[in-house]
C-alpha positions as CSV (number, residue, x, y, z in Angstrom):
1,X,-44.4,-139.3,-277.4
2,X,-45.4,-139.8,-280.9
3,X,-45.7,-136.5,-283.5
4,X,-48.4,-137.1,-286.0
5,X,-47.3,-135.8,-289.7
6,X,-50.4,-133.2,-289.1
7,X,-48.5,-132.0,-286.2
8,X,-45.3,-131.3,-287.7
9,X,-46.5,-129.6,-290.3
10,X,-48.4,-127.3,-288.2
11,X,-45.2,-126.7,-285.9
12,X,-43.5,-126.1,-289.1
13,X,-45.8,-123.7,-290.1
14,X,-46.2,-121.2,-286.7
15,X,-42.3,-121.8,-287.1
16,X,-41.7,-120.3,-290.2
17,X,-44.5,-117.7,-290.3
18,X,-43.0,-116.6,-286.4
19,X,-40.6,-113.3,-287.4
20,X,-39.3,-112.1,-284.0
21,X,-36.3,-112.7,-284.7
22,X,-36.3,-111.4,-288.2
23,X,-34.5,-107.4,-287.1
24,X,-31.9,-109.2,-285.3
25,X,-31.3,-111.2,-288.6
26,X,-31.3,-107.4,-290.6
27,X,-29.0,-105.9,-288.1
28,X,-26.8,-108.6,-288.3
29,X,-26.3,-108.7,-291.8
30,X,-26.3,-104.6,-292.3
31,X,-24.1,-103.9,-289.0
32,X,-20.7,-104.4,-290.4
33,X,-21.7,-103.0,-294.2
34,X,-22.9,-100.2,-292.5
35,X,-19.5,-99.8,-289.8
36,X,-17.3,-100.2,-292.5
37,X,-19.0,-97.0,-294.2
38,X,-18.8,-94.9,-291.5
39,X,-15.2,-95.6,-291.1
40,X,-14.5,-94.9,-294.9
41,X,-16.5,-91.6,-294.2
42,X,-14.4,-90.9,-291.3
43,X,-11.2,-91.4,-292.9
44,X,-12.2,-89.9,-296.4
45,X,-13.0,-86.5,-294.2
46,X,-10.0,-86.8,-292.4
47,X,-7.4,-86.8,-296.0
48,X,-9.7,-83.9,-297.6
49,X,-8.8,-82.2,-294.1
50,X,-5.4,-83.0,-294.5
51,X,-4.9,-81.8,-298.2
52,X,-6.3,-78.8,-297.1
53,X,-4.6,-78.4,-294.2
54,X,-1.2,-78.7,-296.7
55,X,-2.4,-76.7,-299.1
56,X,-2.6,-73.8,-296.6
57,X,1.0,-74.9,-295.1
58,X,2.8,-74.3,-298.7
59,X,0.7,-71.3,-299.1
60,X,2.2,-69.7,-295.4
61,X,5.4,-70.7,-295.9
62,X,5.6,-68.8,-299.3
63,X,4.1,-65.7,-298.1
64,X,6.1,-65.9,-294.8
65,X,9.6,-66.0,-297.4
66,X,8.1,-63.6,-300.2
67,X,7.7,-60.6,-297.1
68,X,11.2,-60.1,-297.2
69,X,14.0,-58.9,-299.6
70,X,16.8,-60.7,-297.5
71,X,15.9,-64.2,-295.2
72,X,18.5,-65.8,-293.2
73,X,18.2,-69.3,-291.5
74,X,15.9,-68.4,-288.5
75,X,13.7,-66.5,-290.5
76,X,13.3,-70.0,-292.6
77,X,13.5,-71.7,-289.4
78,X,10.2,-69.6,-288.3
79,X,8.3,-70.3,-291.8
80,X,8.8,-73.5,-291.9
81,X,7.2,-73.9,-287.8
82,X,4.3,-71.5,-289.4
83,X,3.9,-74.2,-291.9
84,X,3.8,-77.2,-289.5
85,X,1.3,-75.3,-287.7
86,X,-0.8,-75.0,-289.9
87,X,-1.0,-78.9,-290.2
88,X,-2.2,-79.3,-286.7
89,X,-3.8,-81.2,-285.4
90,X,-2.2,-84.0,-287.8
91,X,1.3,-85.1,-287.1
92,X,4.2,-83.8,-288.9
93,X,7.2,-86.3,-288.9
94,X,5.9,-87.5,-292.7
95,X,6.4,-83.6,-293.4
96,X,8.7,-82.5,-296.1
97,X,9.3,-79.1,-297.5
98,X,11.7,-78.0,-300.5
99,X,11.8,-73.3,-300.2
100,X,13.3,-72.5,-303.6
101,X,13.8,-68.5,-304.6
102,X,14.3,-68.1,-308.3
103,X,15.4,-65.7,-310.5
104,X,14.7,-65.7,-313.9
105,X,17.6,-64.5,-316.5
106,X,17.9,-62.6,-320.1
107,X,15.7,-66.0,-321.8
108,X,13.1,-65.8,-319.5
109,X,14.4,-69.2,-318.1
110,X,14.2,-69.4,-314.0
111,X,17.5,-69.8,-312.1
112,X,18.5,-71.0,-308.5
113,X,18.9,-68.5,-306.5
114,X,19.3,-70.6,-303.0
115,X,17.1,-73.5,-301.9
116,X,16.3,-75.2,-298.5
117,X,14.6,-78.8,-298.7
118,X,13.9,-80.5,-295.3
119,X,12.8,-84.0,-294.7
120,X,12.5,-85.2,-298.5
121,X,14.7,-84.7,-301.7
122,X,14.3,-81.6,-303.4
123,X,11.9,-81.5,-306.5
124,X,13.5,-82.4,-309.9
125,X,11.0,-80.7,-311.7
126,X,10.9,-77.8,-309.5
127,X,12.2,-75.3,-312.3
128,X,10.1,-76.2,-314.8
129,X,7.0,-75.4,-312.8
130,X,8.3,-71.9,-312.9
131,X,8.6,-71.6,-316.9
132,X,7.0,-68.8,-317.9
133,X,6.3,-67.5,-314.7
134,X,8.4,-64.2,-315.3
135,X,10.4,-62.7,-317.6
136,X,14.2,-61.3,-316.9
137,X,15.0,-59.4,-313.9
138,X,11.6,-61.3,-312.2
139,X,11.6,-63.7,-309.4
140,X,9.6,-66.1,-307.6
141,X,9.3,-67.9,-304.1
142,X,8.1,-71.9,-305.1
143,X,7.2,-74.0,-301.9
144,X,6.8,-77.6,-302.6
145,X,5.1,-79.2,-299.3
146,X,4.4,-83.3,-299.0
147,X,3.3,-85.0,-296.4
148,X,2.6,-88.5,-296.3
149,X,-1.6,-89.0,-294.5
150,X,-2.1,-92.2,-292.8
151,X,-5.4,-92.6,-292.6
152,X,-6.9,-93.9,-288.7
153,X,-8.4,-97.1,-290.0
154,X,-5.4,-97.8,-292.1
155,X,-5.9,-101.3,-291.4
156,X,-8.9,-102.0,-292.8
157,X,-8.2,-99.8,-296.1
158,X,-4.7,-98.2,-297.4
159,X,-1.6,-97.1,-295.8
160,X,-0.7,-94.3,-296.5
161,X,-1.9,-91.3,-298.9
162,X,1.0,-89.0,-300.7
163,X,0.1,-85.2,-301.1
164,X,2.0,-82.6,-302.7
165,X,1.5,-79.3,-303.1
166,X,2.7,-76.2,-305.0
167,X,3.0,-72.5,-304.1
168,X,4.1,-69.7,-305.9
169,X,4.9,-66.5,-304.9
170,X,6.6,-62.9,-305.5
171,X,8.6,-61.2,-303.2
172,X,6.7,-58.3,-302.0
173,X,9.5,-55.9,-301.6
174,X,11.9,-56.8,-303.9
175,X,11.7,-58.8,-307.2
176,X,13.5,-61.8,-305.6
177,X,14.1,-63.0,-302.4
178,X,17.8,-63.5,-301.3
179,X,19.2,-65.7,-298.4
180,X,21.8,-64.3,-295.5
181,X,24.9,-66.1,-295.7
């Protein structure tokens, strides 16, 4: 069977003026772009969760220690589950936590008084967070908290997203917190 030029043309035509198949074409294109920014949303809720979520586990911890005017180790023991609990429902093994009461002395300057650091190295710069926090005689309850958020679609975006954060706190009944040997 021959085509005539005047036939092809006209084939050609209907062809490219036919658009059925023109949404399939849009949703194939805009499908992943849109996927890709629900997944970012997902995981862009989840860390602001997550920061929160270690904001509020520093912030128990230090009040948990600052109650008392003496803490021993399973009074630590309990403030520092308080504090994982307060990250659920995220895991906690990337959880560390650094309890440090200070005192501050005759220059104002603050001063060990006992620290407890789990799962991380203890802050370097711990102590001079707490300049000019008090003067003498003063103390302070610091909890440093940092936990390591792995975002769910970590494969497609980043690894892993480092948070750290800072409480401060005075002891309630007595100007600084001391540990039980």
């Amino acid at each position: 069977m021959f085509v005539t030029p005047f036939q092809l043309m006209a084939k050609l035509k209907s062809w490219v003026r036919d658009d059925s198949g023109v949404a399939a074409m849009e949703f194939t294109l805009v499908f992943p772009l849109l996927m890709l920014l629900l997944i970012g949303v997902f995981d862009l809720g989840n860390g602001i969760l997550a920061n929160q979520k270690t904001i509020m586990a520093s912030q128990t911890i230090a009040d948990l220690v600052a109650r008392n005017t003496v803490v021993n180790s399973d009074m630590l023991d309990e403030a520092v589950r308080a504090g994982e609990l307060a990250l659920y429902p995220f895991p906690i093994t990337d959880l560390g936590i650094d309890i440090i009461s200070v005192e501050f002395d005759e220059n104002d300057d603050p001063q060990v008084v006992w620290r407890e650091t789990r799962n991380m190295t203890g802050a370097s710069d711990a102590m001079n967070r707490a300049v000019g926090l008090g003067t003498e005689g003063d103390g302070a309850v610091i909890v440093i908290v940092r936990y390591n958020f792995d975002p769910t679609f970590s494969l497609f975006s980043i690894d892993s997203i480092g948070m750290e954060e800072v409480s401060f706190s005075r002891g309630r009944r007595s100007a600084v917190v001391q540990l039980e040997n």
